[in-house]
NUVODREN-410920 format. One record per residue: residue in one letter; x, y, z of N, C-alpha, C, CB in turn. Coordinates in pm, whole numbers, padded with zeros to 5 digits, always signed. Glycine has a CB too. Layout:
N
AXYZXYZXYZXYZ...
***
This chain:
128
X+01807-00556+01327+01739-00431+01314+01590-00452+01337+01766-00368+01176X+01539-00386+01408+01360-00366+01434+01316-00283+01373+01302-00328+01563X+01224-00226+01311+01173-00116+01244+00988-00126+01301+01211-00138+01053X+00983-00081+01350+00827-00009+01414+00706+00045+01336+00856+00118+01489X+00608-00017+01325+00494+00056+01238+00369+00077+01295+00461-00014+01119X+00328+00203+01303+00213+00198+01358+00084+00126+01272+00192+00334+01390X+00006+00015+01331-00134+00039+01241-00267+00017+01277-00135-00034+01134X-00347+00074+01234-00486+00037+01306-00566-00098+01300-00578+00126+01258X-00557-00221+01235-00639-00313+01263-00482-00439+01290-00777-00336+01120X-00497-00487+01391-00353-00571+01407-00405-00740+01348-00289-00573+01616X-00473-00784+01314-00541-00904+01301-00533-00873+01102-00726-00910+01408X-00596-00790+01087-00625-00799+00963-00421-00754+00892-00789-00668+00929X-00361-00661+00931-00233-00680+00919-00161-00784+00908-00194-00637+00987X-00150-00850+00999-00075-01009+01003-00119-01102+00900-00107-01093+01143X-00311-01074+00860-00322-01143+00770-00244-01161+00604-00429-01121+00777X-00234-01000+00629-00215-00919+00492-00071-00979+00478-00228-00726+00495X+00015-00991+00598+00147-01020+00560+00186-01178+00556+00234-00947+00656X+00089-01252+00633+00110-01359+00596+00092-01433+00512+00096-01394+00641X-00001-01327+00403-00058-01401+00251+00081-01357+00162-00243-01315+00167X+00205-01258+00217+00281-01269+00173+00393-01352+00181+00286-01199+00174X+00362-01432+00273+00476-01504+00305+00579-01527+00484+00557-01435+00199X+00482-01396+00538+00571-01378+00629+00532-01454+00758+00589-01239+00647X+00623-01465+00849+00563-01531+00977+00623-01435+01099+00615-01708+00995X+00577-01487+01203+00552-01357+01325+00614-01459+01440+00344-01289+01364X+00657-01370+01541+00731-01438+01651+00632-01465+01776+00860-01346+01697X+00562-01537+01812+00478-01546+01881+00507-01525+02056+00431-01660+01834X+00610-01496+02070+00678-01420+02227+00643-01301+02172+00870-01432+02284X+00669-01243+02116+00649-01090+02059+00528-01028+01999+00736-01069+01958X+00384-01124+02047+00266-01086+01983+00174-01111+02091+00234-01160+01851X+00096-01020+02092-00058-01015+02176-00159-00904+02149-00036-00999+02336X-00260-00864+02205-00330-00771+02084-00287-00655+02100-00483-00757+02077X-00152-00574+02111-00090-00414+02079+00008-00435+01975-00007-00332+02215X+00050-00548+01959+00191-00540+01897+00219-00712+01856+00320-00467+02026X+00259-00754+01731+00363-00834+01628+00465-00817+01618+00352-00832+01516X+00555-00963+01612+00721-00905+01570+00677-01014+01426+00915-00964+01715X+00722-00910+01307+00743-00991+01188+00879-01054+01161+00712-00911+01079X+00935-01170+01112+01019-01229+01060+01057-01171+00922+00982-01350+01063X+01161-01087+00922+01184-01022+00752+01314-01149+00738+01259-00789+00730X+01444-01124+00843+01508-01183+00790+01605-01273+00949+01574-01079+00673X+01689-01284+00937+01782-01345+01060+01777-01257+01113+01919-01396+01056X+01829-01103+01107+01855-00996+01220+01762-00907+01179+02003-00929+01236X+01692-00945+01149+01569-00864+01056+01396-00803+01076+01550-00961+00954X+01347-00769+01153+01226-00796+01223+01130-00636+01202+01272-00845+01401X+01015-00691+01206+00921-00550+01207+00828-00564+01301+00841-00513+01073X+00832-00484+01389+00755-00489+01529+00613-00374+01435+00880-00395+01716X+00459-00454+01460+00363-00389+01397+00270-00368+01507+00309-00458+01279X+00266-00240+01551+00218-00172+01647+00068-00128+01613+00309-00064+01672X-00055-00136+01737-00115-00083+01748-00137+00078+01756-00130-00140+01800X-00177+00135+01664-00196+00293+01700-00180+00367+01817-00306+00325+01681X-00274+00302+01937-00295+00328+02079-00117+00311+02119-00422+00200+02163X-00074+00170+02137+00029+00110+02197+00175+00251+02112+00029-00103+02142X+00152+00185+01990+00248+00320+01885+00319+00446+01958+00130+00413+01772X+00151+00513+02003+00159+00686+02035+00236+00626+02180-00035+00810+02055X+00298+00539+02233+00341+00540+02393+00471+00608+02358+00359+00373+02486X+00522+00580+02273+00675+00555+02196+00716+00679+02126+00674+00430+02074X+00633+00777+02166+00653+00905+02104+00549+01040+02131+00651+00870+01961X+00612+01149+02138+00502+01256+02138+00499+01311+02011+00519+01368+02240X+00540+01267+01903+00522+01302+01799+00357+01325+01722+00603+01217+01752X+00295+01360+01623+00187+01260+01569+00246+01195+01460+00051+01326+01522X+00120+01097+01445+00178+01004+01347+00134+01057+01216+00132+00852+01369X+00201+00981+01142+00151+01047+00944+00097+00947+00961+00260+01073+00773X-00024+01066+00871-00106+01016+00754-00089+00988+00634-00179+01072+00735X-00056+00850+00620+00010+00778+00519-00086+00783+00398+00045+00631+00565X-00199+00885+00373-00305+00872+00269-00218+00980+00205-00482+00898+00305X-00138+01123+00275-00104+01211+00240+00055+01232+00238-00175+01281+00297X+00085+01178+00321+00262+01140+00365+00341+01049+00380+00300+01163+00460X+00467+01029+00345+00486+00930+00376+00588+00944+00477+00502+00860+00278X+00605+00825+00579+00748+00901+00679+00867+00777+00691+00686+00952+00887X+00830+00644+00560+00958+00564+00548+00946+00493+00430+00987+00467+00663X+01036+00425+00328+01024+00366+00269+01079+00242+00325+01048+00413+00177X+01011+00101+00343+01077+00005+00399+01127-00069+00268+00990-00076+00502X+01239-00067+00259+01330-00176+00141+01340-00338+00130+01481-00150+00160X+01245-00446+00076+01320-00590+00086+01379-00635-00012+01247-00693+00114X+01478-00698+00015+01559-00717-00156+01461-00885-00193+01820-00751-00143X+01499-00913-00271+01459-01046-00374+01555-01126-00413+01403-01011-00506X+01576-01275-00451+01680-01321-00489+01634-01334-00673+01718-01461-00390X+01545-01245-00703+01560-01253-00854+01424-01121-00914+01525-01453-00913X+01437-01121-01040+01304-01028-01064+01156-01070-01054+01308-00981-01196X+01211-01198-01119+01074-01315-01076+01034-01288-00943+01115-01494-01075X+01111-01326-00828+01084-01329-00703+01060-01191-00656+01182-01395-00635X+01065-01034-00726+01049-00895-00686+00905-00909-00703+01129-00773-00772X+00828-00930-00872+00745-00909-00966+00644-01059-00850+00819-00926-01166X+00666-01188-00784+00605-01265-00704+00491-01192-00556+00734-01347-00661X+00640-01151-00546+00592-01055-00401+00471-00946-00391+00716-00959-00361X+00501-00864-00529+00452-00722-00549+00259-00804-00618+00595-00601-00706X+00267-00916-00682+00145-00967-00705+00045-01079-00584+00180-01036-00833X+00127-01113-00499+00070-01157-00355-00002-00988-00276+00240-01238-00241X+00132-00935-00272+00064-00788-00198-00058-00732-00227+00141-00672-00222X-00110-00698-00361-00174-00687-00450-00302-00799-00412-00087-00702-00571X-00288-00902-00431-00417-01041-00408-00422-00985-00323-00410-01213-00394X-00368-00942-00198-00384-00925-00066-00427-00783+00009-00269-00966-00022X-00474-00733-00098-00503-00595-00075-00413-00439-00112-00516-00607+00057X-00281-00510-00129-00227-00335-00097-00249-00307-00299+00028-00312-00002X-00173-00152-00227-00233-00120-00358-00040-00071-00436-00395+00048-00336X-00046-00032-00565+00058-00014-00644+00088+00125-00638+00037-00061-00773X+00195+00210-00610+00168+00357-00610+00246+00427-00742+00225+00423-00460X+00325+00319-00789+00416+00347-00937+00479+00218-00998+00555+00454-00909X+00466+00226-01147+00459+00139-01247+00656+00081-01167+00423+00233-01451X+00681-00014-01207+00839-00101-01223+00914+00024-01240+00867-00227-01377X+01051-00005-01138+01182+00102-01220+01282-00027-01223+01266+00278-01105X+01330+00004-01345+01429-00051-01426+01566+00050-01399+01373-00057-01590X+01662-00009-01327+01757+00069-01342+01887+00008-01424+01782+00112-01213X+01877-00126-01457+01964-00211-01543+02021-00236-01451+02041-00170-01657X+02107-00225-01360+02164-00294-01220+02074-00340-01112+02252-00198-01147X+01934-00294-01104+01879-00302-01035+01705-00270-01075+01953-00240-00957X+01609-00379-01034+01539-00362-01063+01386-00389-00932+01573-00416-01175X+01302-00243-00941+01189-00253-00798+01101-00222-00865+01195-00157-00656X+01012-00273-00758+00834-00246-00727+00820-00194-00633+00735-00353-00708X+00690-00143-00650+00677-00075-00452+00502-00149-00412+00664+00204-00434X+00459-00135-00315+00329-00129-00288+00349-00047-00144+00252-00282-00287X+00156-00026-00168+00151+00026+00000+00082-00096+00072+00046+00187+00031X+00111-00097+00177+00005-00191+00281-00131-00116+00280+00063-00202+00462X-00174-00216+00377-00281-00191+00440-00317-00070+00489-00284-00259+00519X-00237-00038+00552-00201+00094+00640-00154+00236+00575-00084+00054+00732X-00113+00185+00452-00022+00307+00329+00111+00290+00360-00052+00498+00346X+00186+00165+00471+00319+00226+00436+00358+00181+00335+00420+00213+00520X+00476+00228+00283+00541+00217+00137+00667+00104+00177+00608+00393+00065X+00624-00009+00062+00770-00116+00068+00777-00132-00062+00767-00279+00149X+00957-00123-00051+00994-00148-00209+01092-00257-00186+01065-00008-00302X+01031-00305-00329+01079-00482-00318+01204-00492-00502+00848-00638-00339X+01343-00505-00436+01416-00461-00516+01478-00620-00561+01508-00340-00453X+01554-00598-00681+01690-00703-00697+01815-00653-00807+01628-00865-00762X+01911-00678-00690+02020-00604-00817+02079-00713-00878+02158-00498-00762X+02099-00724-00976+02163-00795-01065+02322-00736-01085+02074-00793-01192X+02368-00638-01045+02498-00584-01107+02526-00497-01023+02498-00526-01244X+02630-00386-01051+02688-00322-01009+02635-00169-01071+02810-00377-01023X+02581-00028-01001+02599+00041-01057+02684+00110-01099+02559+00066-01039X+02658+00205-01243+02770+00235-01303+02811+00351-01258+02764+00233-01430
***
């Protein structure tokens, strides 16, 4: 799966994600566009604004006021949810709501750089 993001500074982005951990496919990067490494079939292509608008006549949201995705990564523990969500954080993004506890499952969210919204989950169980 690819998932597409528009954003305006592409340098300072990559930074932001690589203080999280992430690494980038370097066939898939030059200055319009990044492919991020989420997982094996897993990838986030991080688009320049300019390059972005080719890919659509839409406009884009304003992620100060809207949001138009929540991107989901799971965790292999809460430790490792509550790890992530405090790198993001060192790294600039900001928190938009306190922990949800769902007892099967437990997230954080932040926004990037940019405002998009990622929520960083781990289920422990089954819901009821």
């Amino acid at each position: 799966m690819f998932v597409n993001l528009p954003v305006r500074d592409l340098d300072r982005t990559v930074a932001f994600f690589t203080a999280l951990g992430f690494s980038f496919n370097p066939k898939f990067t030059d200055e319009n566009a990044t492919c991020m490494l989420v997982g094996d079939d897993c990838f986030v292509m991080l688009l320049v604004e300019p390059f972005f608008r080719q890919f659509t006549d839409k406009q884009l949201c304003d992620t100060a006021t809207s949001i138009e995705t929540l991107v989901a990564l799971g965790a292999d523990s809460r430790e490792g949810v509550d790890a992530l969500l405090k790198a993001a954080l060192e790294a600039g993004a900001r928190e938009p709501r306190p922990a949800q506890d769902h007892g099967f499952m437990y997230t954080r969210s932040f926004e990037d750089l940019d405002g998009h919204t990622w929520e960083i989950f781990h289920m422990s169980g089954d819901p009821a």
